[in-house]
C-alpha positions in Angstrom: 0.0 0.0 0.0 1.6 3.6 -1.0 0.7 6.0 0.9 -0.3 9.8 -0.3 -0.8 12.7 1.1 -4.3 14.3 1.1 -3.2 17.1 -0.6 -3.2 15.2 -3.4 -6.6 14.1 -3.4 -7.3 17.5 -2.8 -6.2 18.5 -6.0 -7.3 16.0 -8.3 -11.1 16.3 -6.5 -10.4 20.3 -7.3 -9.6 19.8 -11.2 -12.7 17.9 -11.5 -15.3 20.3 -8.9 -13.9 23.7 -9.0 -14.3 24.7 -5.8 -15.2 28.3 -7.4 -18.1 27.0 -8.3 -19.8 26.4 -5.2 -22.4 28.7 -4.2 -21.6 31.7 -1.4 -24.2 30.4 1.1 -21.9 26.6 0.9 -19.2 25.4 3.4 -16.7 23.5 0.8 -13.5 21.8 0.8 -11.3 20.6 3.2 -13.4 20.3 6.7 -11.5 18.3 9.0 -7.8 17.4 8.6 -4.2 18.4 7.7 -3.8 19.1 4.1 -0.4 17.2 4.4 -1.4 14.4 6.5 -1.0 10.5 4.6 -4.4 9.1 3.3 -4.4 5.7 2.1 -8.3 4.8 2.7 -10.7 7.2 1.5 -14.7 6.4 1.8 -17.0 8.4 0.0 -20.9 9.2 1.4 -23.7 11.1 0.6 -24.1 12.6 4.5 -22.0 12.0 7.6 -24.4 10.1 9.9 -23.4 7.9 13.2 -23.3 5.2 11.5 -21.3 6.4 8.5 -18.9 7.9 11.3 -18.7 4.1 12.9 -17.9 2.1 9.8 -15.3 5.1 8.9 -13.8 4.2 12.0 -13.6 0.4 11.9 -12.6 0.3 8.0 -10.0 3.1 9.2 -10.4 5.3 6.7 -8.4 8.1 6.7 -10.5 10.5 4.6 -14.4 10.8 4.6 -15.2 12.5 1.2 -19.3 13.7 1.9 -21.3 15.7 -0.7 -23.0 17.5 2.2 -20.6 19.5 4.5 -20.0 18.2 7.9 -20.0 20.5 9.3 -22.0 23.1 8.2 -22.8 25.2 10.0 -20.7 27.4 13.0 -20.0 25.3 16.4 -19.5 26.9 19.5 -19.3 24.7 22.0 -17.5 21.1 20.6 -18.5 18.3 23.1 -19.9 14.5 22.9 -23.3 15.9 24.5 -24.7 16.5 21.4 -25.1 14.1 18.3 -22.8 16.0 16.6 -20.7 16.9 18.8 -19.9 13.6 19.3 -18.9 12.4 15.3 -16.9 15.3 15.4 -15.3 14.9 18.3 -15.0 10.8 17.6 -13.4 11.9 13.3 -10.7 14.3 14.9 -9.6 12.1 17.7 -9.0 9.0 15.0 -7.3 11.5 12.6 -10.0 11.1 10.1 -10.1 14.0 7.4 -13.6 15.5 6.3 -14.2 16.8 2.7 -17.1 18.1 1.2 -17.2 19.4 -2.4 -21.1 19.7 -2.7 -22.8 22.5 -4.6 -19.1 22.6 -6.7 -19.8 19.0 -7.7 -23.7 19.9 -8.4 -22.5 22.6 -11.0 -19.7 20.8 -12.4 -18.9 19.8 -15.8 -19.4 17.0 -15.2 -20.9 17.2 -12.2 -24.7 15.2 -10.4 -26.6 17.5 -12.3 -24.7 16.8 -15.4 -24.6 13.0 -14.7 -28.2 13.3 -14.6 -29.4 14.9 -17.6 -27.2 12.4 -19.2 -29.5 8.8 -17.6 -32.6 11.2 -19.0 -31.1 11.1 -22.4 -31.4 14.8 -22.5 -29.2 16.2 -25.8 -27.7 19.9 -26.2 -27.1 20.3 -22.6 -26.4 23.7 -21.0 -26.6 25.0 -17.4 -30.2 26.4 -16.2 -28.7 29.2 -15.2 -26.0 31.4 -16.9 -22.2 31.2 -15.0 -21.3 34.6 -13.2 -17.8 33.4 -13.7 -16.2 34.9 -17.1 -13.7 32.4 -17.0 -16.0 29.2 -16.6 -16.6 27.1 -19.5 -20.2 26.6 -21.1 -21.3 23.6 -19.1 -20.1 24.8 -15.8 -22.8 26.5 -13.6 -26.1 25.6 -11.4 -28.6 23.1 -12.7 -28.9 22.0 -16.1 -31.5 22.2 -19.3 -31.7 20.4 -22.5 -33.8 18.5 -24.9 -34.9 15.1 -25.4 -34.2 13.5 -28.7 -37.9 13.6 -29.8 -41.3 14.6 -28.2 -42.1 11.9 -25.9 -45.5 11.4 -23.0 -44.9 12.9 -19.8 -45.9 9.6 -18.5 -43.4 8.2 -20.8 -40.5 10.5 -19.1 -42.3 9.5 -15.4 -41.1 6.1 -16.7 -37.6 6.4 -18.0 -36.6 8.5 -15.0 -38.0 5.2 -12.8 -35.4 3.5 -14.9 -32.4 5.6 -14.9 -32.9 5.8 -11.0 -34.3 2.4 -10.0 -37.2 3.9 -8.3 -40.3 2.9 -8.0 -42.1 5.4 -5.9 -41.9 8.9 -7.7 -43.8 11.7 -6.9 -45.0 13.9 -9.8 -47.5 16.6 -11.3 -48.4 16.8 -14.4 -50.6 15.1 -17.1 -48.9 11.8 -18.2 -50.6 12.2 -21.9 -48.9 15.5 -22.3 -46.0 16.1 -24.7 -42.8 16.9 -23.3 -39.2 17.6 -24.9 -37.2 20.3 -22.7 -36.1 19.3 -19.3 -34.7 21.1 -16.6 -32.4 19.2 -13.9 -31.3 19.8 -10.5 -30.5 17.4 -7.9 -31.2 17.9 -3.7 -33.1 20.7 -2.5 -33.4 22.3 -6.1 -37.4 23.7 -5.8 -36.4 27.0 -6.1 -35.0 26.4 -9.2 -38.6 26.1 -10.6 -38.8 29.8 -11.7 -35.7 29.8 -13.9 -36.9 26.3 -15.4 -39.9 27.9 -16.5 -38.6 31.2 -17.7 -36.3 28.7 -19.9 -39.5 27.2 -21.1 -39.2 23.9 -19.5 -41.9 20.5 -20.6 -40.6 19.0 -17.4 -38.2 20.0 -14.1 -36.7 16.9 -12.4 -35.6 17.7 -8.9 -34.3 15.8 -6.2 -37.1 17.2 -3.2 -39.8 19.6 -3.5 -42.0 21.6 -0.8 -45.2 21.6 -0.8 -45.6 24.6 -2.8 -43.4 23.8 -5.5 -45.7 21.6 -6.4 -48.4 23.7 -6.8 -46.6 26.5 -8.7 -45.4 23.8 -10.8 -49.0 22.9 -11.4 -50.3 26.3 -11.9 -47.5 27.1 -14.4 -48.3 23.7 -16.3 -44.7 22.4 -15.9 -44.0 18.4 -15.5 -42.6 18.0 -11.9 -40.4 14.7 -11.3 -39.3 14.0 -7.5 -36.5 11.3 -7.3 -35.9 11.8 -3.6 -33.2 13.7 -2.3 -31.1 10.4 -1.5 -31.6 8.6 -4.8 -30.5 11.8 -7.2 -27.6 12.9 -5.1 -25.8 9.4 -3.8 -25.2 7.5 -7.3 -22.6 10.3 -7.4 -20.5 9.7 -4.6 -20.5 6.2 -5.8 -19.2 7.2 -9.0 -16.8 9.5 -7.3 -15.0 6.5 -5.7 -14.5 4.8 -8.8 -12.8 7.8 -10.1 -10.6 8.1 -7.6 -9.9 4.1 -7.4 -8.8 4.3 -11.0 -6.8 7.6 -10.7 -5.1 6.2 -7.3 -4.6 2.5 -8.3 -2.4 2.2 -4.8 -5.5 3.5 -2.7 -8.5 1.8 -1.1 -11.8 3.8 -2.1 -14.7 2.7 -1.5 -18.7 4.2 -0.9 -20.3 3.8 2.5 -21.7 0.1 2.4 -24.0 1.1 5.7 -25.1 4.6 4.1 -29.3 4.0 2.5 -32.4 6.2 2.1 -33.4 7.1 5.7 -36.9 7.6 4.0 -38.6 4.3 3.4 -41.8 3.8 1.2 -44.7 1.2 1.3 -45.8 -0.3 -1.9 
């Protein structure tokens, strides 16, 4: 085993998800750790969780890569009386480093949101909304938009996207016997995305979760609404992640959580 430093990683998870392209409201990049510290087990996860924190600790792994910061937001007071306080406290004291590239991987190139208008099919892809950064490239920038090869069904759409994701239970408004052939994309929280989806002129808006409201807005504006679930449009990432950095670091174990699943269950 060859050991690395995480600085490294850092770099290589940088070229790909330009920090810089994180939103100002996001906590990003190294969390937890010593940039020059050796890494030579790196687990990937959607959210730090106890349980996350626990197999980290028995698989010693000596990086935790999370899409969702840990933490977020400002501590102070750091103790084990609190949850969080605790997986904290538990990650420094076993030298386990905590990186988070979330909203920068969203808006990558090829970034979740990316990644996903790609299972949909979706052709002549652009961001929904147009880069503030000059110096970005085309596909670089929050959500995405683009066209489906043809005109399909709504319900026909409900369907592939029950396919790309393996999902059975989707939530959804719309008419299923409507045509559709733009889409908008954006993965997690993305329901205030809704507007700019339909000032592009959006058939459909696939999103990850949606308040109650979205949904109505959606169904008073006519739009196609497509709920994957938070978990399911967001986690397929991180798995995809790990490979990358398996194949780029042949001498490293990477792996994705194998405890990590959808804290939301469904009955069918």
């Amino acid at each position: 085993m060859t050991e690395m430093s995480l600085s490294t990683v850092m770099e290589f998870l940088e070229e790909r998800y330009p920090l810089r392209l994180a939103e100002e409201w996001d906590n990003v990049g190294l969390l937890i750790g010593d940039p020059e510290q050796s890494v030579e087990r790196i687990m990937t996860c959607l959210t730090i969780t106890p349980l996350i924190c626990r197999e980290a600790i028995e698989e010693k792994a000596d990086l935790i890569i999370s899409h969702h910061p840990f933490p977020f937001h400002a501590i102070k007071r750091l103790t084990t009386e609190t949850v969080r306080g605790r997986m904290i406290w538990d990650i420094v004291t076993e030298k386990i480093a905590v990186y988070s590239p979330h909203t920068a991987h969203d808006s990558a190139p090829d970034g979740i949101n990316q990644q996903i208008a790609k299972r949909l099919g979706l052709q002549q892809i652009t961001t929904l909304y147009e880069d503030k950064n000059e110096k970005a490239v085309s596909n670089e920038g929050t959500g995405r938009f683009g066209m489906l090869p043809e005109p399909i069904l709504f319900g026909e759409l409900l369907e592939k996207t029950q396919e790309a994701f393996n999902q059975q239970v989707i939530p959804y408004i719309g008419d299923p016997e409507k045509s559709v052939r733009t889409v908008a994309v954006g993965c997690g929280s993305a329901g205030s995305f809704l507007e700019q989806a339909i000032l592009r002129g959006a058939d459909a808006f696939l999103l990850g979760e949606s308040k109650y409201h979205t949904f109505l807005e959606a169904q008073f504006n006519g739009i196609g609404l497509i709920v994957t679930g938070h978990y399911i449009s967001e986690r397929f990432a991180m798995e995809r992640m790990a490979e990358l950095i398996q194949t780029k670091f042949s001498d490293l174990t990477v792996w994705a959580s194998e405890v990590e699943t959808d804290p939301i269950k469904y009955l069918i």
